[in-house]
PLY file of the C-alpha trace (Angstrom):
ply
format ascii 1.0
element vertex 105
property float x
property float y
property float z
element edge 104
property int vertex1
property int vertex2
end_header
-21.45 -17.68 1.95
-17.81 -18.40 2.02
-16.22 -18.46 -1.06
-12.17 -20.19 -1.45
-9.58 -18.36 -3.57
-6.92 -19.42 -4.73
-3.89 -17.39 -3.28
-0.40 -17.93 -4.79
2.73 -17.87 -1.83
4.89 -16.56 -3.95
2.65 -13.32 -5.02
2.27 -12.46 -1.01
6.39 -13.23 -0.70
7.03 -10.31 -3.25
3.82 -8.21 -2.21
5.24 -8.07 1.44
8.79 -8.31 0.96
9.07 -4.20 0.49
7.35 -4.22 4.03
9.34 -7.20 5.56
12.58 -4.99 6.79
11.04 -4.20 10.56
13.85 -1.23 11.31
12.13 0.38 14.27
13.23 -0.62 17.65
9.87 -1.19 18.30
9.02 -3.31 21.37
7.40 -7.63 19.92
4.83 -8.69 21.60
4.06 -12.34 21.41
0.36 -13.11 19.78
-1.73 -16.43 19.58
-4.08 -16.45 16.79
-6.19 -18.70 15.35
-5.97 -18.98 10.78
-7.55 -21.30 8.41
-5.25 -23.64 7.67
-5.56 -22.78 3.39
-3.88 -19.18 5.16
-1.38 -20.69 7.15
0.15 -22.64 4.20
0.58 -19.72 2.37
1.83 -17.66 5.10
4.60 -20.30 5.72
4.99 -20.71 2.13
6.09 -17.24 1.12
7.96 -16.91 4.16
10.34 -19.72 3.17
10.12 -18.13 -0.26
11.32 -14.51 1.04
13.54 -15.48 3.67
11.51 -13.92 6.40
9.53 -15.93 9.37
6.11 -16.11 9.59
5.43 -13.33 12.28
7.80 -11.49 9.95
5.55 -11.98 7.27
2.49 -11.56 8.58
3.32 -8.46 10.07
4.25 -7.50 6.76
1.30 -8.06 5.32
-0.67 -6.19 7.83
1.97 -2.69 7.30
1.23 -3.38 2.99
-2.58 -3.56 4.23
-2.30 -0.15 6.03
0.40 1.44 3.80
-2.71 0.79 1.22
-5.55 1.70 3.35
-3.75 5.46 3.84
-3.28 5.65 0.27
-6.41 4.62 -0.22
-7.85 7.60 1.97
-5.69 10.17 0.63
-6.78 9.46 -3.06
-10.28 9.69 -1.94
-9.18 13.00 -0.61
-7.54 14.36 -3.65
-10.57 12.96 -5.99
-13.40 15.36 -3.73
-10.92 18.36 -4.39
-9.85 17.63 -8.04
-13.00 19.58 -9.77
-12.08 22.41 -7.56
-8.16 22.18 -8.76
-9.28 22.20 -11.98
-11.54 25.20 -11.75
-8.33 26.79 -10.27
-6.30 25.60 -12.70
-8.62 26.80 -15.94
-8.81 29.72 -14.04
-5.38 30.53 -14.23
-4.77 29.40 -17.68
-4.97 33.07 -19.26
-2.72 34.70 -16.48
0.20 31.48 -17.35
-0.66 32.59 -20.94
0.37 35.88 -20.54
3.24 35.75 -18.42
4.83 32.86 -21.25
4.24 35.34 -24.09
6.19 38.00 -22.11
9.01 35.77 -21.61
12.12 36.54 -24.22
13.42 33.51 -25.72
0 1
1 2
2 3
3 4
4 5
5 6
6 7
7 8
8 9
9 10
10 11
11 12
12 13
13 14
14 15
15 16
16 17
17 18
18 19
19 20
20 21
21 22
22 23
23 24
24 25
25 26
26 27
27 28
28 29
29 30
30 31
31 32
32 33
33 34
34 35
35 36
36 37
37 38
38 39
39 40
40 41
41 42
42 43
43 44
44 45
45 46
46 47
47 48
48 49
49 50
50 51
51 52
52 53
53 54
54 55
55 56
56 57
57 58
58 59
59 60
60 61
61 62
62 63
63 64
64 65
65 66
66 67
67 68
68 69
69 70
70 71
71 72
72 73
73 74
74 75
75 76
76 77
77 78
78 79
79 80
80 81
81 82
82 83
83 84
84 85
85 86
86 87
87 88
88 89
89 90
90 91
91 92
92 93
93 94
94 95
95 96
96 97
97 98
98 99
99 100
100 101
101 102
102 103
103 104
């Protein structure tokens, strides 16, 4: 079931700009892929609209994707320990207490 969206060129422009500046010295390769042509249109669109090419922007759009996918991961992380944290945390909550009421203002 394939189901059409409607993507807008100039959200993907500013979503990959951030990501567009390539400053490694990274060696290119040269790639030949195959896109639906609805893809294409946008890809070329909000390159013209950010002032980068189209490999440019692609590639962008694939370091956003994985910037994400990390983050992604590492808030899973954080969400398995957070009951633990907070244990820890309420935990210390009396010793914070007393060390703030010996404090001389």
């Amino acid at each position: 079931m394939s189901e059409r969206r409607s993507y807008s060129p100039k959200v993907l422009a500013e979503a990959v700009t951030p990501y567009g500046a390539d400053a490694s010295e990274a060696t290119h390769t040269k790639l030949s892929i195959s896109l639906p042509t609805d893809l294409v249109e946008i890809v070329r669109e909000a390159a013209a609209e950010s002032g980068l090419s189209v490999s440019a922007t692609i590639g962008a759009a694939i370091r956003r994707m994985l910037a994400e996918v990390e983050q992604e991961s590492l808030d899973r992380a954080l969400e398995l320990d957070a009951e633990e944290n907070l244990a820890w945390a309420n935990a210390y909550l009396p010793i914070a207490a007393k060390l703030w009421s010996a404090i001389e203002w």
